[in-house]
VEXPA-790897 format. One record per residue (C-alpha): residue number from 0; residue in three letters; x negated, y negated, z. Coordinates in Angstrom, 3 decimals, decimal comma. Each point is the difference from the previous one (the first is absolute). Layout:
N
+------+------+----------+----------+----------+
| resi | resn |        X |        Y |        Z |
+------+------+----------+----------+----------+
|  NUM |  ALA |        X |        Y |        Z |
...
+------+------+----------+----------+----------+
This chain:
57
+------+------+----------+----------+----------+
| resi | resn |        X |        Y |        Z |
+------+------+----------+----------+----------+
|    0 |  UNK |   20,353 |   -0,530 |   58,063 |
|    1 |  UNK |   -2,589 |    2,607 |   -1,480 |
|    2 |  UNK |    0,124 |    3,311 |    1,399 |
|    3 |  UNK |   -3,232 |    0,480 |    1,933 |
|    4 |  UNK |   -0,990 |    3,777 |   -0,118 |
|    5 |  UNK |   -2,465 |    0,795 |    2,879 |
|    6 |  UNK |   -2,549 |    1,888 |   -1,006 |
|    7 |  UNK |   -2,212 |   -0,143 |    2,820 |
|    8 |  UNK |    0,711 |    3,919 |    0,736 |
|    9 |  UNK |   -0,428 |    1,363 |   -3,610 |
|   10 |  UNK |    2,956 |    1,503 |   -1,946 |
|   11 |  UNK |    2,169 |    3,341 |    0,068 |
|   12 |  UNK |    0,805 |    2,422 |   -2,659 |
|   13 |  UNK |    3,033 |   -1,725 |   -1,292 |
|   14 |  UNK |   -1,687 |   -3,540 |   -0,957 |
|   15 |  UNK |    1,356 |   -1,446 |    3,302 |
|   16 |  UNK |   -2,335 |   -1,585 |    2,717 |
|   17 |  UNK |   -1,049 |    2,118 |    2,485 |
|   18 |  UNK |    1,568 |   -2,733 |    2,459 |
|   19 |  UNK |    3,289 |   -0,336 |   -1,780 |
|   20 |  UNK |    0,301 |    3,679 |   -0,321 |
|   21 |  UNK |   -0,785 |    0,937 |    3,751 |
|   22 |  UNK |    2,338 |   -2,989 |    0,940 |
|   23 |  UNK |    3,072 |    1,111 |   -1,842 |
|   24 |  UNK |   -0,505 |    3,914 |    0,308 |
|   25 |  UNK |   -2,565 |    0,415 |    3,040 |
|   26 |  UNK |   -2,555 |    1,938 |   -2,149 |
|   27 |  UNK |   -1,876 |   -0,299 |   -2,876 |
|   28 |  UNK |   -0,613 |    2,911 |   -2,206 |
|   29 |  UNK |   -3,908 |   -0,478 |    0,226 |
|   30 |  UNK |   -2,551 |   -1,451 |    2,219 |
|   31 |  UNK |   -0,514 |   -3,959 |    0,659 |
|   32 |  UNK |   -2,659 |   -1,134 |   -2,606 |
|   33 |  UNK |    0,945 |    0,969 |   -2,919 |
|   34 |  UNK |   -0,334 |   -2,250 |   -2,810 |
|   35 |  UNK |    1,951 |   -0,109 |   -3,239 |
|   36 |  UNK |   -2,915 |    2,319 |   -2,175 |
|   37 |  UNK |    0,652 |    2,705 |    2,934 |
|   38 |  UNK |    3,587 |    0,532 |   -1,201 |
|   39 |  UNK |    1,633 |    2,449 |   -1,909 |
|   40 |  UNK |    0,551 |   -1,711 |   -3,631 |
|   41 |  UNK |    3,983 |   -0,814 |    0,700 |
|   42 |  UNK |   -1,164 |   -1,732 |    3,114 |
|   43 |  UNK |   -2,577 |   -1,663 |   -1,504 |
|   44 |  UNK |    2,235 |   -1,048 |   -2,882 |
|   45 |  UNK |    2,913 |   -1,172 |    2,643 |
|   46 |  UNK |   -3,039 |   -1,746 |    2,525 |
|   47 |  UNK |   -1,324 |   -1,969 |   -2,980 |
|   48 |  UNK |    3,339 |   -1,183 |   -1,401 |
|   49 |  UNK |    1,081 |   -1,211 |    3,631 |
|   50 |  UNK |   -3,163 |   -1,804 |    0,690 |
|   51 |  UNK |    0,559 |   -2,134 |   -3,778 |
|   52 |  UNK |    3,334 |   -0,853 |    1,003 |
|   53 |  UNK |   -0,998 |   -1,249 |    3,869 |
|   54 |  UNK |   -2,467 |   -2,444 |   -1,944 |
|   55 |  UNK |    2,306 |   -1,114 |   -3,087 |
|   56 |  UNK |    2,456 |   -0,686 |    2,533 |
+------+------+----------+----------+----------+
């Protein structure tokens, strides 16, 4: 089954969702809303590459 990124609440810092990140580690490392041309280039990088594989899955 294709992993299904939520994201509904924008992204963190690190190329995660802002949901998975807050789910796993209870914060995120920037405010909900965020979307992927906010980030930092790494997490933009890391935020891209996760949402290609999520739809060539």
């Amino acid at each position: 089954m294709p992993e299904q990124l939520d994201t509904s609440q924008g992204w963190c810092c690190d190329g995660r969702t802002w949901k998975e990140h807050a789910d796993k580690d209870g914060e995120c490392c920037q405010p909900q809303g965020k979307q992927i041309s906010d980030l930092p280039p790494e997490g933009q990088r890391k935020a891209r590459e996760r949402q290609a594989q999520a739809g060539a899955k």
